[in-house]
N, C-alpha and C positions, 0 to 999 in steps of 0.2 A: 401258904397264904390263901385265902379264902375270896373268891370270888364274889366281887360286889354285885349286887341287887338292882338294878332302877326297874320301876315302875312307870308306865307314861299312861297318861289320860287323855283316848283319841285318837284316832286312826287316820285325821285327816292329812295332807300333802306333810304339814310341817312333823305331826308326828311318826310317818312312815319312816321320812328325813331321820329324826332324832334316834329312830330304833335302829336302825342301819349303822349310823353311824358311834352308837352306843355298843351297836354289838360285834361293828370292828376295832373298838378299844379295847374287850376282853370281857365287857359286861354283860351278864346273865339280866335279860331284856325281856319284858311281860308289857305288852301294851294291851289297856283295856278298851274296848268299844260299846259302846249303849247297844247299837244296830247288831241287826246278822248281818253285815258285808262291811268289809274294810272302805275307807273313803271320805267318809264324814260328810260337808257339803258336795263332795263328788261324787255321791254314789251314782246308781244307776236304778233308772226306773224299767221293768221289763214289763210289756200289757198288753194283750190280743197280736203279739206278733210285733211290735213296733219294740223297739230299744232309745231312751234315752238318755243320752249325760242329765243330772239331775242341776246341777249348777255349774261350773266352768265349761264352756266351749271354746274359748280360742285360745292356740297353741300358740306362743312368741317367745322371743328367744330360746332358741335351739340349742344355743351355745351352755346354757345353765342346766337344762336336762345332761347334754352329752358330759358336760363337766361331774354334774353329778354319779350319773354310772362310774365313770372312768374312775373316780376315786375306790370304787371298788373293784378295778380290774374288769370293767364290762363297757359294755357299749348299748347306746338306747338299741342299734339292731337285734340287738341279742334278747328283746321283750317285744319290743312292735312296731313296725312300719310306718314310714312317717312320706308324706306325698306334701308338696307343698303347690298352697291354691293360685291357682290365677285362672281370673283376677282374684287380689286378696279378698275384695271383698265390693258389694255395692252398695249405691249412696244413693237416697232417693230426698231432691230436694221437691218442692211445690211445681215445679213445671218438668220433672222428669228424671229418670237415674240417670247415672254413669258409675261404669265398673273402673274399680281402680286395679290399671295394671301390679302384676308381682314384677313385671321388666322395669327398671329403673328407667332408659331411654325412652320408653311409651308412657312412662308418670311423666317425665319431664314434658312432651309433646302436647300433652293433656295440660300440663297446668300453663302453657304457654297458650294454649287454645283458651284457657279462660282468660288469664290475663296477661298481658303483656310483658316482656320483662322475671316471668316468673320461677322459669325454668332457668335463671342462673342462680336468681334469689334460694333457690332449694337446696342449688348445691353447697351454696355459702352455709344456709341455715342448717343442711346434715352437718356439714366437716364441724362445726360446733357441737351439734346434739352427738356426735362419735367420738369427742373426748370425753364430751359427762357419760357417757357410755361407760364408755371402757374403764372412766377413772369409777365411777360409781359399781360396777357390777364386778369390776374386779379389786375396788378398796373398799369403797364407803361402805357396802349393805355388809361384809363381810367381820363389821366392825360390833362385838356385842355390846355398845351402846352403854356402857355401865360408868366412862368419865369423860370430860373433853379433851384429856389428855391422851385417848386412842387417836384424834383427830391430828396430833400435832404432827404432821410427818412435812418434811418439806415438799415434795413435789405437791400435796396436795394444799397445801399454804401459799405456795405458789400460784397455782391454778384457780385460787375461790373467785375470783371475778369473773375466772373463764367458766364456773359451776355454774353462775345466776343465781345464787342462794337467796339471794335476796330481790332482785324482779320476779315480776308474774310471769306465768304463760301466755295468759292474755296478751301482756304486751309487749312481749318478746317476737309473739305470731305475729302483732300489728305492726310491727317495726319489717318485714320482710312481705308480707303480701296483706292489699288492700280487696279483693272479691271477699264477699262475704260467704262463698260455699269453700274457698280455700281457707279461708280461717276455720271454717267449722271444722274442716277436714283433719288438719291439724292441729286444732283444739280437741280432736273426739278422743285421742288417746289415752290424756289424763283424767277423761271421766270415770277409768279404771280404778284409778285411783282415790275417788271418792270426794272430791270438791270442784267446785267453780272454777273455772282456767285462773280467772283474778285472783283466785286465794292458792291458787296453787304453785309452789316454784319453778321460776323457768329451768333448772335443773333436771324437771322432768321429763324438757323436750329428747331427753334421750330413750323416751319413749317413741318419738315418732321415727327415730334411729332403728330400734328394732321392728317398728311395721313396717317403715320403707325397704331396708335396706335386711333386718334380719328374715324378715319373710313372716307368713302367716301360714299354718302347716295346721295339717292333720292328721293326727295318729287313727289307723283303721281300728275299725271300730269305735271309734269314740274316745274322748278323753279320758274315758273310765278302765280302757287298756294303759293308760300311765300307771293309773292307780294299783292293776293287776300287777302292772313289771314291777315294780318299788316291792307289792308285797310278795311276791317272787323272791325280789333279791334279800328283802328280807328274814324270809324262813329260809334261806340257803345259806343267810348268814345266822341262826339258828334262834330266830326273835319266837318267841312265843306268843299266840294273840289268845284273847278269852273276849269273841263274842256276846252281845247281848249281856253284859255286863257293867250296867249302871253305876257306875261309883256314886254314894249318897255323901259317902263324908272322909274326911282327912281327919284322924286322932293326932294330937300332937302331944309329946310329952317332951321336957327339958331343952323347949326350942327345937325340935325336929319332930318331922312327919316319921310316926311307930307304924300304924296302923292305916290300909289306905281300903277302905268297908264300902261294899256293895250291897245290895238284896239279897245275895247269892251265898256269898263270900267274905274272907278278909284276907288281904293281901299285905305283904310286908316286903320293907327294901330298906336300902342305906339312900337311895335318891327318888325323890317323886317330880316326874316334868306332867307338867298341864298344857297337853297341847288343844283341849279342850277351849269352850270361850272360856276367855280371861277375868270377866268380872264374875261370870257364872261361879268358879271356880273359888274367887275371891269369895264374893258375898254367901254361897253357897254350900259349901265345901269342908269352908273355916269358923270357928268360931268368931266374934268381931275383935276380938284382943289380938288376932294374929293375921288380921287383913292391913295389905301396906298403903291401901288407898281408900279413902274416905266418901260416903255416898253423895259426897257434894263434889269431890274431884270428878266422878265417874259425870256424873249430870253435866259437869262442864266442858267434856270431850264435843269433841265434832267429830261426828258418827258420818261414815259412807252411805251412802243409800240403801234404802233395801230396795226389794225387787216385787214385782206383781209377774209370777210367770205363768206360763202355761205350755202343758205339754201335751200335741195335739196329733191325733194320726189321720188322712184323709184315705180315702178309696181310690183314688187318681194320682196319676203324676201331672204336676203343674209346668208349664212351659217358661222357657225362658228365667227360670230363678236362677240364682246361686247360693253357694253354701252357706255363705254370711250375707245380711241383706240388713244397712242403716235405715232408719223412715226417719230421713230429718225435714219432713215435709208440714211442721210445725213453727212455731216462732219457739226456738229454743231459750230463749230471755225468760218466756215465762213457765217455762218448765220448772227451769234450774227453779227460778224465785220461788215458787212452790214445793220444791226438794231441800232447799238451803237455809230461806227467810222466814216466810208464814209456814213452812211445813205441813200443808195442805194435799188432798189430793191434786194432780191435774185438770184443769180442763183438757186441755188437747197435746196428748203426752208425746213425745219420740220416742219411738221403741225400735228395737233390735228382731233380729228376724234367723231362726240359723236352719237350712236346711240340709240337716246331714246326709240326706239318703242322694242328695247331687254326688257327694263323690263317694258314698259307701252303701248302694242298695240294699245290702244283708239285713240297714239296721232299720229293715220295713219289710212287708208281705210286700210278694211281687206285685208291684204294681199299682202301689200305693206312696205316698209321700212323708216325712215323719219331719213337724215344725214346731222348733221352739221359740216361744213370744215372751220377749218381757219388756219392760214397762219398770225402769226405774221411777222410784218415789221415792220420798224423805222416809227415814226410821223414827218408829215409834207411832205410828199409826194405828190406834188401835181399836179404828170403827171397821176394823177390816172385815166385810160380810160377803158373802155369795151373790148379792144383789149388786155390790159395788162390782166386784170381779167381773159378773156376766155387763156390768155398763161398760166396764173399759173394754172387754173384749169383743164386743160388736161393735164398738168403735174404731178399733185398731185392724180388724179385721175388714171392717168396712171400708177402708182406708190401704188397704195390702191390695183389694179385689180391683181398686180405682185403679191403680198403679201395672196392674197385671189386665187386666181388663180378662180378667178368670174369675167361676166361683171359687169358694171354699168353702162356705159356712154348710151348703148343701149336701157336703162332701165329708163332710165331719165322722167319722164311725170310732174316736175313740179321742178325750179331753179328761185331764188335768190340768187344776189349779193349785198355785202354791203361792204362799204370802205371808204376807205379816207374824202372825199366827202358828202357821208351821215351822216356821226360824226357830220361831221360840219352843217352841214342843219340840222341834227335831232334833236343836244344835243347841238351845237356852241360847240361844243368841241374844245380846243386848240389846235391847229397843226391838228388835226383828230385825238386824242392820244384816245385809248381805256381804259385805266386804270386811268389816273391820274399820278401824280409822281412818278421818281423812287424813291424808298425803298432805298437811298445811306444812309450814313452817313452823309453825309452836307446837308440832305433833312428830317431830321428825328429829330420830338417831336419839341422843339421848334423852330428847323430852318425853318421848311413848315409855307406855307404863314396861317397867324393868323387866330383862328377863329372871332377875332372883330376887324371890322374895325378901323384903326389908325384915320383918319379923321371924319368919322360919327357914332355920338356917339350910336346909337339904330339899325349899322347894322350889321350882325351876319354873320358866314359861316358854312358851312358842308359839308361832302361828299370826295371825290376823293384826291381832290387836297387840301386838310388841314388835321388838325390829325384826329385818328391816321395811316392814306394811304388808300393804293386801296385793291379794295378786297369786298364782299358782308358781312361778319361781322363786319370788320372796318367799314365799310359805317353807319350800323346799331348802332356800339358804338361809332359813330359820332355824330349821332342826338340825344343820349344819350346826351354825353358831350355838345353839345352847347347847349341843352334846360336844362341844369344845371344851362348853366352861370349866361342864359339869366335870371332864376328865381335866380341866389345868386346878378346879378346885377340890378335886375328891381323889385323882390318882387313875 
């Protein structure tokens, strides 16, 4: 009997996932990448001595990395070291920071210091967010999304009122704490996710179950040593990669993918997965007679944000920072409105702040600092210029030095910009979105575009923009679930 074929398109989390997991079913596995380095949104940028993660920075749940090794007889120790922060992370509202303990007893002292009553109200509010937890990361995401009849199980039938399927986050937070920096606080989780707290399900809250309670970590060197271990265990389970190899188009003959053609090359398999963007692949890839989705469906999504980053090396070490650093020293109301509604640049944005070289010197010349800035906005922005860039980034900056009452901008010996623009060149990303879909209710389990194509019968999806969403462990229990299918429909 003759050894099957698949082909995968993409290298990033979801497709490492699928190759693994593909090629401990027995399948002879070719994953192609555009880039010279495995990773896709994760690569790594390397320059005058500074090292950076290129896009994902925070580590959360541990338990989905460890589960995933262990499926293959390994343990994350067995690839890279993992240290967890504390504090997890800091918050800078308008009149000052505070660091949020990783101790759960020093979170509760803190939120009782702001308000009253609220350190019981947390615990109520976790022992909730720990069943949608554990019901969701160990049924729902796990579920390929293809009828509503995977959903019918009773315990979980049981439970759907105790899910919040149907309330907001928004006002699930408001129902348990009334300070408006602890609403933020545990509203900032599901911005991961890619919508408004209002549009997004309380469901989610088992989101603030893994930052409180699952911890906020960091793998040395960088989140781009995840991406080495995967492709580690990959080529040991005997995946073959090809590099720098652009796939232009999908041949299809007699309702299957024959032919899967590059610049370079032409490749051939019995399965083709696209862990590539999804519409890119759709609109791009295929002819129109074998795309499952229409360019007015696609228009109709609610796309996640994209991102305005920046990746900056200083001459100095700064005082008093931490690894992760919130600037929510803005009126967050009119961000979002600007990200959500009118899809505007910001006036005056919340951004995110990550300095890795706090817990991992290496990944900076001695004696220098390595900071990455970003500045969510709406997707599809496409006045995206060098002159906008350098506006927001002396404003954010300007804004970081008040806070620190340090320079930076003086101290500058090495910047990168990334935006709009390079999405789309780097990953064809849709609109330039960073994430993938929002996390809404009319976007979630089996309403996201399918993991198998409606028209060709042998081509597969993973990653971002199909179940179960955005985020670096969904990615990874991505290419779990389609390299399930593909072995329960192909063998």
């Amino acid at each position: 009997m003759s050894v099957k074929k698949v082909v995968i398109i993409g290298s990033g989390f979801s497709g490492l996932s699928a190759a693994c997991f593909m090629a401990k079913a027995g399948w002879q596995v070719t994953v192609l990448e555009k880039h010279a380095i495995p990773g896709g949104r994760a690569r790594k940028l390397e320059a005058e001595g500074f090292t950076f993660d290129m896009g994902p920075s925070w580590y959360w749940m541990p338990d989905v990395f460890e589960r995933f090794f262990k499926q293959f007889d390994r343990s994350v120790s067995d690839y890279y070291a993992l240290s967890r922060l504390d504090p997890s992370y800091k918050v800078y509202w308008i009149d000052g920071g505070v660091d949020i303990p990783a101790n759960y007893p020093d979170l509760k002292k803190l939120f009782e210091s702001i308000e009253t009553g609220s350190a019981a109200k947390l615990d109520s509010f976790l022992k909730e967010a720990e069943y949608k937890y554990k019901t969701g990361i160990q049924k729902l995401v796990l579920k390929p999304g293809l009828s509503i009849s995977e959903f019918i199980e009773w315990d979980v039938i049981k439970g759907v009122f105790k899910l919040d399927l149907f309330g907001s986050m928004k006002r699930h937070v408001a129902d348990y704490f009334k300070d408006k920096r602890l609403r933020e606080l545990m509203e900032f989780p599901v911005l991961f996710l890619g919508a408004l707290p209002e549009n997004t399900p309380a469901l989610y809250s088992l989101m603030n179950y893994a930052d409180i309670i699952g911890g906020t970590w960091f793998p040395k060197g960088g989140m781009y040593s995840v991406v080495e271990g995967m492709f580690s265990l990959a080529t040991e389970l005997g995946v073959h990669f090809g590099f720098e190899k652009n796939v232009t188009k999908l041949q299809i003959d007699n309702g299957n993918v024959t032919s899967i053609i590059t610049s370079a090359e032409t490749y051939r398999a019995d399965v083709v997965i696209g862990s590539a963007d999804y519409h890119h692949v759709e609109t791009q890839l295929l002819e129109p007679s074998y795309r499952s989705y229409s360019d007015k469906y696609w228009e109709s999504r609610v796309m996640a944000p994209g991102s305005l980053i920046y990746y900056v090396g200083l001459n100095k070490k700064l005082e008093n920072i931490k690894h992760h650093m919130l600037f929510f020293d803005a009126p967050f109301k009119e961000h979002a409105e600007k990200i959500y509604t009118t899809k505007e640049w910001p006036d005056e944005p919340l951004f995110y702040v990550s300095a890795t070289t706090v817990t991992d010197k290496l990944m900076a010349p001695e004696g220098c600092e390595n900071l990455f800035f970003l500045v969510p906005v709406a997707p599809g922005l496409e006045d995206d210029n060098e002159r906008l860039r350098e506006h927001y980034f002396a404003k954010i900056v300007a804004r970081m030095e008040r806070h620190l009452g340090q320079s930076i901008t003086e101290h500058i010996v090495y910047k990168k910009t990334y935006a709009h623009r390079d999405f789309i060149n780097d990953y064809n990303s849709y609109k330039g979105n960073a994430y993938g879909l929002a996390n809404t209710l009319k976007q979630t389990a089996i309403l996201k575009p399918s993991i198998k194509s409606k028209k060709v019968k042998n081509l597969y999806y993973t990653g971002q923009l199909t179940v179960p969403g955005p985020g670096v462990p969904p990615s990874l229990i991505s290419g779990e679930v389609v390299a399930k299918q593909v072995v329960k429909d192909w063998g």
